[in-house]
C-alpha positions in Angstrom: 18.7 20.3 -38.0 16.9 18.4 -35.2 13.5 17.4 -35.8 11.3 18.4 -32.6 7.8 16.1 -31.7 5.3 16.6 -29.0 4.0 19.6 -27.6 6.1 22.7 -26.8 6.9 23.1 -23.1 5.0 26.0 -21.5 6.5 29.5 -21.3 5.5 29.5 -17.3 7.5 27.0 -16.6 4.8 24.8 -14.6 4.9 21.4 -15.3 1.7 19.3 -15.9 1.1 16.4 -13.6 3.1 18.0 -10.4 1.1 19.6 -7.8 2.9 22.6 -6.4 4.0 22.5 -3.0 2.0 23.4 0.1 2.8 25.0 3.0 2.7 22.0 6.0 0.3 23.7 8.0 -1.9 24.7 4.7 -1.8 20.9 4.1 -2.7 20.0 7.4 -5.7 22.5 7.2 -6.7 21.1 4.3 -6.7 17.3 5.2 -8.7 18.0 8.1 -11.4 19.9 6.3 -11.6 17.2 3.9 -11.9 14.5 6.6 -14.8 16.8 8.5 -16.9 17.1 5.3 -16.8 13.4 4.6 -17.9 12.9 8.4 -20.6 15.7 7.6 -21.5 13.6 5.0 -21.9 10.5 6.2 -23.9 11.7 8.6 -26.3 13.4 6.6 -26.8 10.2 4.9 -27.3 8.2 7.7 -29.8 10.9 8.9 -31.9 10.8 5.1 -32.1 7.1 5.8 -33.8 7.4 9.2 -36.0 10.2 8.2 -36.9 7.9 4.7 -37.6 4.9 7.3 -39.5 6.9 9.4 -41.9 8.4 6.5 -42.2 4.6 5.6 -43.5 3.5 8.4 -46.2 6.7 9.0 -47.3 5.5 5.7 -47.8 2.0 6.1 -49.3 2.8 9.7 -51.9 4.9 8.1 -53.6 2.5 5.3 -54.0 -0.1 8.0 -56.5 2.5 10.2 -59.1 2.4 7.8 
């Protein structure tokens, strides 16, 4: 009699750690999306930081007109 340790392998027959394959052109799609939100976000940043600047310097402008 064998003594068994670890966990019992799944009845589904996926293994844990391996992605499933994609289709190329699903993996293509998706690459892309991913590189246009990062783009998206980027820019949204960049665009906070000019609005943030902007507010800065309405606000200093105005307690110097006193």
């Amino acid at each position: 009699m064998k003594e068994r340790r670890g966990r019992a392998s799944v009845a589904s027959g996926t293994r844990k750690g391996c992605p499933p394959k994609l289709d190329k052109k699903v993996e293509e799609d998706l690459i892309a999306e991913n590189q246009r939100l990062r783009m998206e976000i980027e820019y949204l940043k960049k665009l906070n930081a000019l609005v943030q600047e902007r507010i800065r310097r309405e606000n200093g402008k105005s307690s110097y007109c006193i």
